[in-house]
C-alpha positions in Angstrom: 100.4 124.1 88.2 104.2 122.2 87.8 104.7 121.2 84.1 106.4 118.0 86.5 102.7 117.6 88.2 101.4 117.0 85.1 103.9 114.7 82.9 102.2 111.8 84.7 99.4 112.1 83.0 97.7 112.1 86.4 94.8 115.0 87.1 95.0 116.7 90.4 92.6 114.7 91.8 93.8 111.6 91.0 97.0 112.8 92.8 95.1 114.3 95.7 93.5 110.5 96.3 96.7 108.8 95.9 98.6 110.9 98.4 95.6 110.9 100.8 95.9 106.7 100.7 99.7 107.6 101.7 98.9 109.0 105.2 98.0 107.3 108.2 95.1 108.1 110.1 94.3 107.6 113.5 91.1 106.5 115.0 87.7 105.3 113.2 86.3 107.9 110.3 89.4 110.2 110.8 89.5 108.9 106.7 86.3 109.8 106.1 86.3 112.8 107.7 89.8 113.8 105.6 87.8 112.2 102.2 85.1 114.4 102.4 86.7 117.8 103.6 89.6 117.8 102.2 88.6 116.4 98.4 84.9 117.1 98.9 83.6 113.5 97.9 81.6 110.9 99.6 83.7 107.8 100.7 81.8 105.5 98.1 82.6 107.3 95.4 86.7 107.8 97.1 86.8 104.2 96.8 85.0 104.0 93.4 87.6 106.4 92.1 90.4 105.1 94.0 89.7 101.5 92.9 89.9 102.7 89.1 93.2 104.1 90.0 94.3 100.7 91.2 94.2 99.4 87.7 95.4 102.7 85.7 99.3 102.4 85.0 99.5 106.0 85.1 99.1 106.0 88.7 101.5 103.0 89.6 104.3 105.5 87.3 103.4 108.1 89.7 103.4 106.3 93.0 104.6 102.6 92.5 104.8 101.8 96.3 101.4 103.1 97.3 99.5 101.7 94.3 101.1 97.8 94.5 100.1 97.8 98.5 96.6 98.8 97.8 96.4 96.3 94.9 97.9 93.2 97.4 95.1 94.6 100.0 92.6 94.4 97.4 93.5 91.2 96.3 93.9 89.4 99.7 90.0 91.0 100.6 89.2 89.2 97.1 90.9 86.1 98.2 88.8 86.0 101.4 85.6 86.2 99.6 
């Protein structure tokens, strides 16, 4: 592993999810299907995890643009509710 991988602070999964949330998928459960290949979870627990990322500032260091979307989509859903 890259010394820069780890200076983060971020595990391998954690990165894993966060680039996963940076691709675009096409067409219903393509995401799915890529969460539980390609990091062998279930989507609940994708989102449990990812959601916990959401909130870690470790995670916005690593990937500021991808974590402050997904926190205004998270709020806006909370907004709705």
């Amino acid at each position: 592993m890259e010394r820069a991988a780890d200076e983060d602070g971020l595990g391998a999964r954690e990165r894993d999810i966060l680039a996963l949330e940076r691709r675009g998928f096409s067409g219903p459960g393509a995401k799915e299907r890529a969460i539980r290949e390609e990091l062998d979870l279930s989507p609940v627990r994708y989102y449990q995890l990812l959601n916990a990322l959401l909130d870690d500032a470790r995670a916005l260091a690593h990937d500021p643009v991808t974590v402050n979307r997904l926190r205004r989509v998270r709020e806006a859903r909370r907004a709705e509710r």
